[in-house]
C-alpha positions as CSV (number, residue, x, y, z in Angstrom):
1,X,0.0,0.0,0.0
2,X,2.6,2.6,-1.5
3,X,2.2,5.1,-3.6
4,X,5.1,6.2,-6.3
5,X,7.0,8.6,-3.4
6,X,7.3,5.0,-1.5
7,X,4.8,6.9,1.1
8,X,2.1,4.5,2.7
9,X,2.0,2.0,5.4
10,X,4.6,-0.6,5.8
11,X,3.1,-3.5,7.8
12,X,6.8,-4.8,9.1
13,X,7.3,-1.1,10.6
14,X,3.8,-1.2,12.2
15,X,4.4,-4.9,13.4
16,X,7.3,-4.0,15.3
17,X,6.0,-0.5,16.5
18,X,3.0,-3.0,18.0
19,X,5.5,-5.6,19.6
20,X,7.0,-2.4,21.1
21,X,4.0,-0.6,22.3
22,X,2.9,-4.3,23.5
23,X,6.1,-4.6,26.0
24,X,6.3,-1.2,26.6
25,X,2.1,-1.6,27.9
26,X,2.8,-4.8,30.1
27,X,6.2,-2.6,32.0
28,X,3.5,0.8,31.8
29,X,0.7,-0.7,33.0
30,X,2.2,-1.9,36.2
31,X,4.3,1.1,37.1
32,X,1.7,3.3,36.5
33,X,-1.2,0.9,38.9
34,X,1.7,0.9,41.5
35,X,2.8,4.7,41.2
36,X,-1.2,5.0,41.1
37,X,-1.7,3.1,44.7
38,X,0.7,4.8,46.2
39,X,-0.4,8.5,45.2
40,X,-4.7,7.9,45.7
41,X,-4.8,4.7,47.9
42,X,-4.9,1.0,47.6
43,X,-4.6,-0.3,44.2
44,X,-7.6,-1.7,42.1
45,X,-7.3,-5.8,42.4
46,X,-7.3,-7.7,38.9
47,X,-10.6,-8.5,38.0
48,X,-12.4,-5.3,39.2
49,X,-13.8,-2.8,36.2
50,X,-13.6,0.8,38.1
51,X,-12.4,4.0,36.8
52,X,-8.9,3.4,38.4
53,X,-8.2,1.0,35.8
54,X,-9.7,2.7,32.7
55,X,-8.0,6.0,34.0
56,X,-4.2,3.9,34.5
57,X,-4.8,1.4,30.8
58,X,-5.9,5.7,29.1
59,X,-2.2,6.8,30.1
60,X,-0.4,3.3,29.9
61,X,-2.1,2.9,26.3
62,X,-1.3,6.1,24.8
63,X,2.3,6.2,26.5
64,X,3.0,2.8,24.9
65,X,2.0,3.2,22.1
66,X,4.0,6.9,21.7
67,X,6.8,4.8,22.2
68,X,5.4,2.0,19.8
69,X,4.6,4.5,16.7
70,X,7.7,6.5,17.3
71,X,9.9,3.1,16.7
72,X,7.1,2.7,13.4
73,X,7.7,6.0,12.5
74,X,11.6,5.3,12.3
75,X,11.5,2.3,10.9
76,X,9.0,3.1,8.1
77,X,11.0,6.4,7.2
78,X,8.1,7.9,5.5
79,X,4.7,8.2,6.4
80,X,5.1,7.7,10.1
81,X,1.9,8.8,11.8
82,X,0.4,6.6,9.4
83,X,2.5,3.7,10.6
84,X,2.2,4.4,14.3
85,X,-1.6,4.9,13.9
86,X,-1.6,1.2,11.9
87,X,0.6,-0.1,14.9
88,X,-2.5,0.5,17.5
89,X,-4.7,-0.8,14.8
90,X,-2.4,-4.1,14.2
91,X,-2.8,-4.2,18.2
92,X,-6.5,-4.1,17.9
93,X,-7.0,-6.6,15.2
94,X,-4.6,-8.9,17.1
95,X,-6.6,-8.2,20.3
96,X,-9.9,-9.6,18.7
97,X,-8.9,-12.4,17.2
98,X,-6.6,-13.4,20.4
99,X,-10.4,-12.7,22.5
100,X,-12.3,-14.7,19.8
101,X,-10.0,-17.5,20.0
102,X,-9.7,-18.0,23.6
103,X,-13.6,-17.2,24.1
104,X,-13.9,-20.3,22.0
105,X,-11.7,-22.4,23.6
106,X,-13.1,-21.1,27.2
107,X,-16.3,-22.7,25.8
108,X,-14.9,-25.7,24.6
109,X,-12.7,-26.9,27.2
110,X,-14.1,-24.7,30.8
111,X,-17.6,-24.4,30.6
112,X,-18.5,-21.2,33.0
113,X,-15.6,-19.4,32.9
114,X,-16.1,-16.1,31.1
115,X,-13.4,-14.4,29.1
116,X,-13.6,-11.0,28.4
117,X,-15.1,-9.5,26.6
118,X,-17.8,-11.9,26.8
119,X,-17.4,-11.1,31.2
120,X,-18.5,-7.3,30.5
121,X,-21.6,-8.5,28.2
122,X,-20.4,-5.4,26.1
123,X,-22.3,-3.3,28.3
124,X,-22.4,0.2,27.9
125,X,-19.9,1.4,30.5
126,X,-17.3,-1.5,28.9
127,X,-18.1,-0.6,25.5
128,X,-17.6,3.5,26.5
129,X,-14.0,2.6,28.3
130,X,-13.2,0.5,25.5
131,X,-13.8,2.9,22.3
132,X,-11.8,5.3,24.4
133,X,-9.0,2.9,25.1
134,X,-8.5,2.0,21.4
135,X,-9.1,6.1,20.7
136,X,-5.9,7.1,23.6
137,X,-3.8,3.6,21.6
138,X,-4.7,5.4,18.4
139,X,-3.4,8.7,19.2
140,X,-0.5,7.6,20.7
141,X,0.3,6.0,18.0
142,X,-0.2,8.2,15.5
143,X,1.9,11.2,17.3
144,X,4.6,9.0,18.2
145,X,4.8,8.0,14.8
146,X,5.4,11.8,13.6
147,X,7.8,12.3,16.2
148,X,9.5,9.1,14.8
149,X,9.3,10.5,11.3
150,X,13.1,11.8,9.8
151,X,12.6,15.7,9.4
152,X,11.5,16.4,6.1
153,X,10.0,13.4,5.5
């Protein structure tokens, strides 16, 4: 998906702006819950769907994924918004197909355990927190991807 200039997404630069951003998000995620706790009060326990956690996965999503478009921006060269915005979206499709496939194998081989997002019944709170999850990822992205970009580019 180039065009003559050799401008367009590059799918190997967004894959490994999303392998980034996904490490990055794992190492984020924690501090930031920890740092959380210790500033406000107890941390929220795995499990619980409050506003602590959508507040700490807003800033550990867009952080990680700064740092995830920026190495898609450098890596593509050209185009790097582009390439850091495709890295959350990469992250996204994986996300769904990972959730569809081990919702089917919950059922299959565990009856009554619920994987999300089957656990939140895609109810509208859920649904809200996750729109604006993948919304923070895609920002992040996409302005770590044109600070990743070479000047001129």
């Amino acid at each position: 998906m180039e065009d003559a200039r050799g401008r367009g997404v590059r799918w190997g630069a967004a894959a490994l702006g999303w392998i980034v951003a996904s490490a990055a998000g794992v190492l984020l995620s924690s501090a930031f819950r920890f740092l959380y706790g210790l500033i406000v009060g107890p941390p929220a326990e795995r499990g619980e769907f409050t506003a602590t956690i959508v507040a700490v996965s807003l800033v550990s999503g867009f952080v990680a994924y700064l740092l995830g478009g920026y190495v898609a921006g450098k890596v593509a060269g050209t185009s790097g918004g582009l390439n850091g915005a495709m890295a959350a979206v990469l992250g996204l499709a994986v996300g769904l197909v990972l959730t569809t496939v081990l919702a089917a194998f919950g059922v299959l081989f565990s009856e009554g355990v619920t994987v999300p997002p089957a656990g939140f019944g895609f109810a509208g709170a859920a649904l809200l927190a996750g729109l604006l999850l993948f919304l923070a990822n895609l920002m992040g992205g996409y302005v770590g991807g044109k600070l990743g970009e070479p000047p001129g580019a």
